[in-house]
Structure formats: structure tokens, C-alpha cells
N, C-alpha and C positions, 0 to 999 in steps of 0.2 A: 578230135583228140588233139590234133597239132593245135586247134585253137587254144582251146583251153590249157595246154603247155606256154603256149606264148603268152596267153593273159597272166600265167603265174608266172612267169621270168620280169614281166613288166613290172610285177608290182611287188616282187623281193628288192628290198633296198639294198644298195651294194655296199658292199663291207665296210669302204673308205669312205661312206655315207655317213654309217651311222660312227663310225670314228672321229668324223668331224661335228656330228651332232657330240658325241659327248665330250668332244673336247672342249665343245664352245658352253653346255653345261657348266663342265668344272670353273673354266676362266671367269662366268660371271650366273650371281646366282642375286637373285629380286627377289625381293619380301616383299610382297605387295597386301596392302593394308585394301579390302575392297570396299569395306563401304563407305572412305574418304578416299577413294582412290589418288592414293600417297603411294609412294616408292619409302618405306619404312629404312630398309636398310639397304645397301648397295656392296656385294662384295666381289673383287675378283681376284683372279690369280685360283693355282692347287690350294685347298685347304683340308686341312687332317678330320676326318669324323669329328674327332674331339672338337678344334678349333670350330667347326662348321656347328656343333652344337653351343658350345657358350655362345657363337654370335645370335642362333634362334633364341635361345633363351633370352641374353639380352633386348632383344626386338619384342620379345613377350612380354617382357616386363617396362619395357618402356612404352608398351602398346595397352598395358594393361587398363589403366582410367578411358581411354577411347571405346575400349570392346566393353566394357562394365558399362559405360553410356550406352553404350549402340543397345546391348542388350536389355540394361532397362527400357529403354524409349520403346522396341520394342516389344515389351512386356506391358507397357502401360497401351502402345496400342491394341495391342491383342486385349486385355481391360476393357477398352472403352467400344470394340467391337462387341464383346460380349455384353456389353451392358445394352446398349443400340438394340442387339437384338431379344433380350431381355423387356425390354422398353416397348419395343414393335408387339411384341406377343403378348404382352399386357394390354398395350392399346386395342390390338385386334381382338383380345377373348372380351375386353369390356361393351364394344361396335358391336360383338355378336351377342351379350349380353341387353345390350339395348336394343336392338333388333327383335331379340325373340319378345321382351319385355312391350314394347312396343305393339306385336302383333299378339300378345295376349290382352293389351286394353282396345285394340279394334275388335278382335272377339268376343269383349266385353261388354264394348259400347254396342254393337251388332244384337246380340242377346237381348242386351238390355230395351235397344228398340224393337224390337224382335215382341218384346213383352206387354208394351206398353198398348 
């Protein structure tokens, strides 16, 4: 029992902790763009809800032609995987199509000499 009291006093963060985690929040807040990993926009100091939303917005729409590439490029890859495996499944049902085609002229041929 004492242990497990002790393990929970360890690991409650202390008041003036998380105080100073949010203060250092407030003072500075990253937009970070991840898939150019860019620092988009940079702000610090207190800023008002409002204020803190025109800046997102801002950064969205100046982000906007990046993420519409990002997401096309991704879209065309996603495309040309599907197609890959489109491609593969074709070529394998054709190999098993030759395959069977194949062992039905040695069956053939077999018969045939079979007859003679």
C-alpha cells in the first residue's frame, strides 16, 4: 500500500509545474508544417482566442497550395499503387492461364500418343 501511494505522489506533477508548462505554451506557439518540416508561423507573447485564431487561419491559407500538393502527390501515389497491383493480378491470373493451357496440350499430346 505505501508503495503504491509513493508511486502516485511520484508521478502527480506539481502545481508550479504544470503552471510553468502553460505559461511557456501561451508565450510561444509553432505551426509546424510536417511534411516540409517548416516552422510555418512563429508567435509569442499572451494572445487572445481571437487573435490566436486569425493567425491559424492566416498560416492555413498561406499553407494552402503546399497541403493541395502534398495531397495530390499523395493521391497520385495511392493511383499508381493501385494500379501496380492491378497490373500484378493481371499478369498472375494470365501465368496461371498459361499454366493450365499449357498442361492441357501435354494432355493432349500424351493422348494423342497414347493413340497412335
Amino acid at each position: 500500500m505505501e508503495m503504491s501511494r509513493a508511486a502516485h505522489e511520484v508521478n502527480v506533477p506539481r502545481e508550479e509545474n504544470l503552471n510553468t508548462q502553460a505559461r511557456k505554451l501561451q508565450e510561444m506557439l509553432k505551426v509546424i508544417l510536417i511534411y516540409s518540416h517548416a516552422i510555418s508561423q512563429r508567435v509569442e507573447g499572451p494572445k487572445s482566442p481571437e487573435e490566436m485564431l486569425t493567425i491559424l487561419q492566416r498560416v492555413l491559407e498561406e499553407s494552402a497550395p503546399v497541403l493541395v500538393s502534398s495531397r495530390l502527390e499523395a493521391e497520385e501515389r495511392r493511383n499508381n499503387l493501385r494500379l501496380r497491383e492491378e497490373q500484378d493480378a493481371a499478369y498472375l491470373a494470365a501465368l496461371e492461364a498459361d499454366e493450365i493451357g499449357c498442361q492441357f496440350l501435354k494432355k493432349a499430346i500424351t493422348i494423342r500418343k497414347m493413340a497412335q
